[in-house]
MMTF fields as JSON, N, C-alpha, C and O atoms, coordinates in Angstrom:
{
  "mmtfVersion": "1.0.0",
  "mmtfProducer": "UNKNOWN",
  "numBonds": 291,
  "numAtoms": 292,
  "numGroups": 73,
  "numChains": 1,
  "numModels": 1,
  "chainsPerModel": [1],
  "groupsPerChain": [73],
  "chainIdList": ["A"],
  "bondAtomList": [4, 2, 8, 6, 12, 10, 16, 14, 20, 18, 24, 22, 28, 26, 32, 30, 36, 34, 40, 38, 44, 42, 48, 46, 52, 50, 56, 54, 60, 58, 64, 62, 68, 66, 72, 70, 76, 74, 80, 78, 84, 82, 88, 86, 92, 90, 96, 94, 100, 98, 104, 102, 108, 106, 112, 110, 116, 114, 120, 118, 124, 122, 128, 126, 132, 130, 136, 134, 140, 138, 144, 142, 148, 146, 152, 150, 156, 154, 160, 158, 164, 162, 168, 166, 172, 170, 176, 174, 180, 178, 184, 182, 188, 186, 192, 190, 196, 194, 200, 198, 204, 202, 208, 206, 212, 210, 216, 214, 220, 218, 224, 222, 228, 226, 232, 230, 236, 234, 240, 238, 244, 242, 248, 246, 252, 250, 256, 254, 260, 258, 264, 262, 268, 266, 272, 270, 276, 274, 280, 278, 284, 282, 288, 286],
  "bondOrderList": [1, 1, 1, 1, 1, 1, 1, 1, 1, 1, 1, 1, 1, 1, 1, 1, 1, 1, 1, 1, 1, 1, 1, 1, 1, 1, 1, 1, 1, 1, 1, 1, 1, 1, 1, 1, 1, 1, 1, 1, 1, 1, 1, 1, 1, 1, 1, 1, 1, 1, 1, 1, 1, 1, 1, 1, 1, 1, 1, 1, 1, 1, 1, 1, 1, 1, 1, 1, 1, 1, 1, 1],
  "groupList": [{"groupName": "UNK", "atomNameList": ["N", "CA", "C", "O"], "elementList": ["N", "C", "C", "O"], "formalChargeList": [0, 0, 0, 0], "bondAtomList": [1, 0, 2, 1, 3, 2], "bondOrderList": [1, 1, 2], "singleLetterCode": "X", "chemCompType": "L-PEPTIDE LINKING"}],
  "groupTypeList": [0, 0, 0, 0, 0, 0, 0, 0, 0, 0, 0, 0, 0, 0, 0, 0, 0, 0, 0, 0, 0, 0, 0, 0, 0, 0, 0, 0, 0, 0, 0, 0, 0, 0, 0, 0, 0, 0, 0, 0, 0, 0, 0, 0, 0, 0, 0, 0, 0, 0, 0, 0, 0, 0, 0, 0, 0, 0, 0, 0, 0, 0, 0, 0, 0, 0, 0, 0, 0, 0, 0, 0, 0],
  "groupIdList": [1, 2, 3, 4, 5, 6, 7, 8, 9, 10, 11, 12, 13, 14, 15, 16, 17, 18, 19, 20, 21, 22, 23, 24, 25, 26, 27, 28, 29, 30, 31, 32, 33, 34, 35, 36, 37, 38, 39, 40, 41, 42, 43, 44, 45, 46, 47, 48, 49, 50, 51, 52, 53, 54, 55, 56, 57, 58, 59, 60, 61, 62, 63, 64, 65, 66, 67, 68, 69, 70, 71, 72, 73],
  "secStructList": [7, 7, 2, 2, 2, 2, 2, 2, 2, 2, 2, 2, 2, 2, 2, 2, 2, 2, 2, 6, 6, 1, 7, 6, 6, 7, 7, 2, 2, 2, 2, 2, 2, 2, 2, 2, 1, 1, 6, 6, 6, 2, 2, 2, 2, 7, 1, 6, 6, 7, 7, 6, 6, 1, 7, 2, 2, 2, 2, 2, 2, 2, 2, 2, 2, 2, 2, 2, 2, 1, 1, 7, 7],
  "xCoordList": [30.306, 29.673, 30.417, 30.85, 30.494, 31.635, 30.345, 29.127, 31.466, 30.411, 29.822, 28.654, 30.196, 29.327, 28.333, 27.291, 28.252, 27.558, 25.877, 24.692, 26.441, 25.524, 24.922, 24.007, 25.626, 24.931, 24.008, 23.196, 24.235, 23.15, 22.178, 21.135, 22.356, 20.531, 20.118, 19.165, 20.754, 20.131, 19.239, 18.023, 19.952, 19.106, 17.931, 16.773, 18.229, 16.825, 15.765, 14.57, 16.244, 15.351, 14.298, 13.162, 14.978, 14.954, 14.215, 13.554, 14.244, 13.615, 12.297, 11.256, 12.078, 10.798, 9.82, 8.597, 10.953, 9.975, 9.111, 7.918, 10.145, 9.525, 7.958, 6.863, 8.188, 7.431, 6.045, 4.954, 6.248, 5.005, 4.677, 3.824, 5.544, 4.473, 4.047, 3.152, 4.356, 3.511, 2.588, 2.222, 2.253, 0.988, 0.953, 1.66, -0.039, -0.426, -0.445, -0.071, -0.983, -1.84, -0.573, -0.739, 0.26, 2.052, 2.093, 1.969, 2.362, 3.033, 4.328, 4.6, 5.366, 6.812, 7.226, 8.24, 6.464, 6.913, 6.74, 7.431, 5.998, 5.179, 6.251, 6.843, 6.781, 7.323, 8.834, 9.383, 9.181, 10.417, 10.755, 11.564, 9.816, 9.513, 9.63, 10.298, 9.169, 9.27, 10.484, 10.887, 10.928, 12.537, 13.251, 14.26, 13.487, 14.103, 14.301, 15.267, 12.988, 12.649, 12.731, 11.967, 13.345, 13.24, 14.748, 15.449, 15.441, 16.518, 17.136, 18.151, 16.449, 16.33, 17.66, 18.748, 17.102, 17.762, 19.646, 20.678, 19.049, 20.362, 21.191, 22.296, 20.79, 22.077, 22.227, 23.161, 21.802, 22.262, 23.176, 23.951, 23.147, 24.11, 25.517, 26.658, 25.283, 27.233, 27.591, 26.951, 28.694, 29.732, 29.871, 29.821, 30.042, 30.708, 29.292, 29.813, 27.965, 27.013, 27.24, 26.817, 27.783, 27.625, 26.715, 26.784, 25.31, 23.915, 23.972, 23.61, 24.392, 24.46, 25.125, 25.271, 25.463, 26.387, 25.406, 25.57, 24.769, 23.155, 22.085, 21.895, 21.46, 20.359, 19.398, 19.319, 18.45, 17.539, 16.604, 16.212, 16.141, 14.938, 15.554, 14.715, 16.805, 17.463, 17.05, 16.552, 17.529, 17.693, 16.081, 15.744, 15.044, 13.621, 13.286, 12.848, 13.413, 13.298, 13.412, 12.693, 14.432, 14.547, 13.75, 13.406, 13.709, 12.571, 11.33, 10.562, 10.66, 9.402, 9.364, 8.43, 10.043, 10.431, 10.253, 9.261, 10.873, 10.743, 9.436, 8.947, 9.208, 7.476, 6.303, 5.224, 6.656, 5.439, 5.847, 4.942, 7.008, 7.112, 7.76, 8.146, 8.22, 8.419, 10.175, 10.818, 10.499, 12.246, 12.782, 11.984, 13.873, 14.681, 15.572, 16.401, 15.094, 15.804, 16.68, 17.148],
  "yCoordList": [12.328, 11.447, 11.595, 12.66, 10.609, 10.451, 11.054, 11.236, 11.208, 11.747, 10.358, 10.582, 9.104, 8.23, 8.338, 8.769, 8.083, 7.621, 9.023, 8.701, 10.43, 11.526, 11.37, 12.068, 10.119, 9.942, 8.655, 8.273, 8.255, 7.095, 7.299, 6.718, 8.271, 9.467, 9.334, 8.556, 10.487, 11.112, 10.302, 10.49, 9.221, 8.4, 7.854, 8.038, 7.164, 6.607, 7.699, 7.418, 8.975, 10.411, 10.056, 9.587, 10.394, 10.561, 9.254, 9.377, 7.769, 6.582, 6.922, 6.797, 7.205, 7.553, 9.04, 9.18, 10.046, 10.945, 10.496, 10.755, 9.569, 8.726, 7.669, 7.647, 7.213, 6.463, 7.366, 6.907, 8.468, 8.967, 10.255, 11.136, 9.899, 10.789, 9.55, 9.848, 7.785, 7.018, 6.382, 5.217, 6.983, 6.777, 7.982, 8.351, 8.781, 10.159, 10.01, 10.908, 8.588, 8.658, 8.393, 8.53, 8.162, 7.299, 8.798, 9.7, 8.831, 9.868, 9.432, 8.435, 10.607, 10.481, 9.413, 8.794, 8.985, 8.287, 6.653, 5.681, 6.654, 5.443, 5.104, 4.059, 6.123, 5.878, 5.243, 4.299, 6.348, 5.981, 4.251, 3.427, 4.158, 2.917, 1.894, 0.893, 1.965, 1.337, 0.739, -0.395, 1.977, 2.061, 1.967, 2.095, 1.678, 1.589, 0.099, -0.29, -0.815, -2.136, -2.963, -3.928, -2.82, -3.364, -3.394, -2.399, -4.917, -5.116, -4.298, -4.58, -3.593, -2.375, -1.534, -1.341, -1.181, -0.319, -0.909, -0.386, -2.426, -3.14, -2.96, -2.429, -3.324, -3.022, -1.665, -1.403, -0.802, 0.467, 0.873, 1.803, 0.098, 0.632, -0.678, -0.688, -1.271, -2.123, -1.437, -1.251, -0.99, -0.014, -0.977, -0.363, -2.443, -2.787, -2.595, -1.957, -2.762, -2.686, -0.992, -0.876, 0.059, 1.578, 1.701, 1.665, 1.917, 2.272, 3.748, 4.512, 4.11, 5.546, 6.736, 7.952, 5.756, 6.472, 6.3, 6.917, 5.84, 5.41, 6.606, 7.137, 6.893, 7.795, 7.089, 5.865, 8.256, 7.547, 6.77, 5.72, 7.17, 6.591, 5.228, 4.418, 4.829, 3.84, 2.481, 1.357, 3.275, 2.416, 2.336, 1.207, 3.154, 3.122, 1.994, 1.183, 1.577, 0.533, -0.709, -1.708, -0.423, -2.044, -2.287, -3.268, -1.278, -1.253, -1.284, -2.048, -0.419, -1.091, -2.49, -3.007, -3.175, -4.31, -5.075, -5.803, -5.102, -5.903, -5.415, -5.948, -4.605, -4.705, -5.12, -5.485, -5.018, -5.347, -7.455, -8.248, -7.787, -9.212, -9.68, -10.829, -8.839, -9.591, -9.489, -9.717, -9.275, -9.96, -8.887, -8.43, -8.548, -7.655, -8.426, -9.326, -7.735, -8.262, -7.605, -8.272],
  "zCoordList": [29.472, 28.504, 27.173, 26.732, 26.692, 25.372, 24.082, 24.105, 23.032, 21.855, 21.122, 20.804, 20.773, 20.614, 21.578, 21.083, 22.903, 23.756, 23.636, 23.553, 23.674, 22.86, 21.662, 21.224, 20.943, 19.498, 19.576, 18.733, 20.426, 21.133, 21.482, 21.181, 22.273, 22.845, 22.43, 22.478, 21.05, 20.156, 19.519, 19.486, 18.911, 17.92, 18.76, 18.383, 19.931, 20.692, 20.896, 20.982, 20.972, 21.138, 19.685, 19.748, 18.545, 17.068, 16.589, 15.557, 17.323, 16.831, 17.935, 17.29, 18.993, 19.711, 19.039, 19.033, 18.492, 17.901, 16.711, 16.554, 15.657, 14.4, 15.033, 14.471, 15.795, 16.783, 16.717, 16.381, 17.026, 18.174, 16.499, 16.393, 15.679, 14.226, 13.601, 12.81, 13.574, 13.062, 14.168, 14.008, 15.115, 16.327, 16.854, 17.792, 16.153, 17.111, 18.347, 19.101, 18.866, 20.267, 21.019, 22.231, 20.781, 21.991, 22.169, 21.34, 23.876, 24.401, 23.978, 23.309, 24.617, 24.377, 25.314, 24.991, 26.724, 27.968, 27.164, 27.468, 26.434, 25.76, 25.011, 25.277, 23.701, 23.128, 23.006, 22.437, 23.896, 24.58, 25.208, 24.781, 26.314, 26.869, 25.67, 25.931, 24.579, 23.4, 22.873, 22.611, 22.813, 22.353, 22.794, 22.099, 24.248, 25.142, 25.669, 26.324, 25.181, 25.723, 24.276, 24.267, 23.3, 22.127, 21.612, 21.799, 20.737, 20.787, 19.211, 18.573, 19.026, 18.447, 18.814, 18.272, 19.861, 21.121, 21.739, 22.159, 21.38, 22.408, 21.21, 21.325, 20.162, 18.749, 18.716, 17.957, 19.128, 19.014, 19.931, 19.706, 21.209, 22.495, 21.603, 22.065, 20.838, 20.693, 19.74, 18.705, 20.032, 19.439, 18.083, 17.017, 18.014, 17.237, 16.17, 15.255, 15.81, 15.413, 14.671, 13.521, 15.223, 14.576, 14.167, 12.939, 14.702, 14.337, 14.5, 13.605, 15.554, 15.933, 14.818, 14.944, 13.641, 12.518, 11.535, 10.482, 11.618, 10.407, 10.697, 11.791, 9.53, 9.785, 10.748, 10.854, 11.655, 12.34, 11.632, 12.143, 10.41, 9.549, 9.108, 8.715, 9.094, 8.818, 9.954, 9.897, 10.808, 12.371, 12.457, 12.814, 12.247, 12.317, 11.886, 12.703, 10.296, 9.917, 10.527, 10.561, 10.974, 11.997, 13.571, 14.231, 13.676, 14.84, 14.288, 14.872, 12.893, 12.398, 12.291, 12.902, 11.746, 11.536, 12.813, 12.789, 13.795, 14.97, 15.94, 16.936, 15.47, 16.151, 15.42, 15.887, 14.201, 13.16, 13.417, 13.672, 13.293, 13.435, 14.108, 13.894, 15.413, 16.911, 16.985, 18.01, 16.261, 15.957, 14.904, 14.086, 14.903, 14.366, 13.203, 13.335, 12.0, 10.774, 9.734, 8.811]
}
């Protein structure tokens, strides 16, 4: 596994932990599932996008964002 591709985890790890401290009740399986199914997630896997080089609380934002109003801004 390449070291971008480890910094990709990470962050989807790091955007599901942010997840599950602003909803006590999301398990990690929940959370994950979240982050995993949200285009959140898909800009984080294109290299050309470099999200994985952004703080997680950064990249958070845009996933608050696309769940609070459906669409990623």
């Amino acid at each position: 596994m390449s070291e971008i591709d480890m910094m990709k985890l990470d962050m989807a790890s790091e955007l599901a932990v942010l997840l599950m401290e602003d909803d006590s009740e999301l398990t990690m399986e929940q959370a994950l599932e979240t982050v995993l199914n949200s285009d959140t997630y898909q800009r984080l896997q294109k290299d050309s996008a470099q999200l994985y080089h952004q703080s997680p609380r950064y990249v958070f934002a845009f996933l608050e964002s696309e769940l609070r109003t459906g669409k990623v801004e």
